[in-house]
N, C-alpha and C positions, 0 to 999 in steps of 0.2 A: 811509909807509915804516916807521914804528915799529910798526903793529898785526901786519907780516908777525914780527918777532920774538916777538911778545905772542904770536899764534897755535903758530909754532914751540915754546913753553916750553909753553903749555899742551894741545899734540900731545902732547910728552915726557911730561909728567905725567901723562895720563892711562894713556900706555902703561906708565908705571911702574906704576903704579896695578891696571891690569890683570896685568899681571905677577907683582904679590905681592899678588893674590884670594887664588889658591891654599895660599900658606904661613900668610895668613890665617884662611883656613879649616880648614886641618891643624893649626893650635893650637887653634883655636875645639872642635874635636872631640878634641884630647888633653886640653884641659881640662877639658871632660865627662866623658871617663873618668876622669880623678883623681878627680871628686864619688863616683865610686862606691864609696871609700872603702876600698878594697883587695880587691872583689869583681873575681873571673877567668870570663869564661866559654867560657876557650882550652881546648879540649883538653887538652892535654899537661898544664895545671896540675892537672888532676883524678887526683891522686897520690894514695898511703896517706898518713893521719894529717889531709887538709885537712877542714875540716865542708865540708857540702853545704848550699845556701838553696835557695830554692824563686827565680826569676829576678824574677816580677813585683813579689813583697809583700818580697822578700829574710829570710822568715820559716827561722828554722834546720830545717832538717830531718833531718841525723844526720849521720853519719862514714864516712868512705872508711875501710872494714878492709882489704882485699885486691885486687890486681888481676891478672887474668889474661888474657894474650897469645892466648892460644887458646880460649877460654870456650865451650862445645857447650850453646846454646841451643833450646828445644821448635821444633816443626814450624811454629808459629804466627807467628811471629820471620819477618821481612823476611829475613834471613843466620841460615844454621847454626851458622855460625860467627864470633867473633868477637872483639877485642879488649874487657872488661867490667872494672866496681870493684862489689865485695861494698860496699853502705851499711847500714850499722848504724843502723836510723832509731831516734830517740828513742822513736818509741810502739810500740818492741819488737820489729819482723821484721826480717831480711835481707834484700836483697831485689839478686841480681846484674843490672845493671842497662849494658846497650850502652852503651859510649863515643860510640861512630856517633849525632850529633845529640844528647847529651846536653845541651849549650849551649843545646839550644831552650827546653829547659826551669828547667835548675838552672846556678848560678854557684856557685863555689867561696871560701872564703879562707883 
């Protein structure tokens, strides 16, 4: 008769257990984004004045000077048109550059 309790407690626990995998793992994964040491690669953060890194090596690569809401890009371009930030690269061109998947590439901070 005692092993029916033993079983009962160690049912409970395991469901607790599975329970908070989840919020286990949702820290496990905000905590890796804090290692990145205040690197963004949201959207919305790719504002005027932030530098731009290159994503993989996090090497600097220049400065967000301007940003424009309507941006009329070459024939070549996925979209005519589009939401872009003017980067001011270190080794001297501008180069207006789509917001649309810019995170695949570059992070910001």
């Amino acid at each position: 008769m005692q092993s029916r309790p033993a079983a009962l407690v160690a049912g409970l626990c395991l469901i607790a257990g599975a329970a908070y995998a989840p919020v286990a793992i949702a820290r496990q994964t905000t905590a890796a984004r804090a290692d990145t040491k205040g690197y963004s690669s949201d959207e919305r953060d790719f504002t005027v004045g932030r530098s731009v890194y290159l994503r993989s090596t996090k090497t600097r690569i220049g400065r967000i000077m301007a940003m424009d809401a309507n941006h009329d890009f070459p024939a070549t371009f996925r979209k005519r048109h589009g939401k872009a930030v003017l980067i001011k690269r270190f080794d001297g061109p501008l180069d207006w550059t789509p917001v649309d998947g810019l995170s695949r590439i570059y992070v910001v901070r």
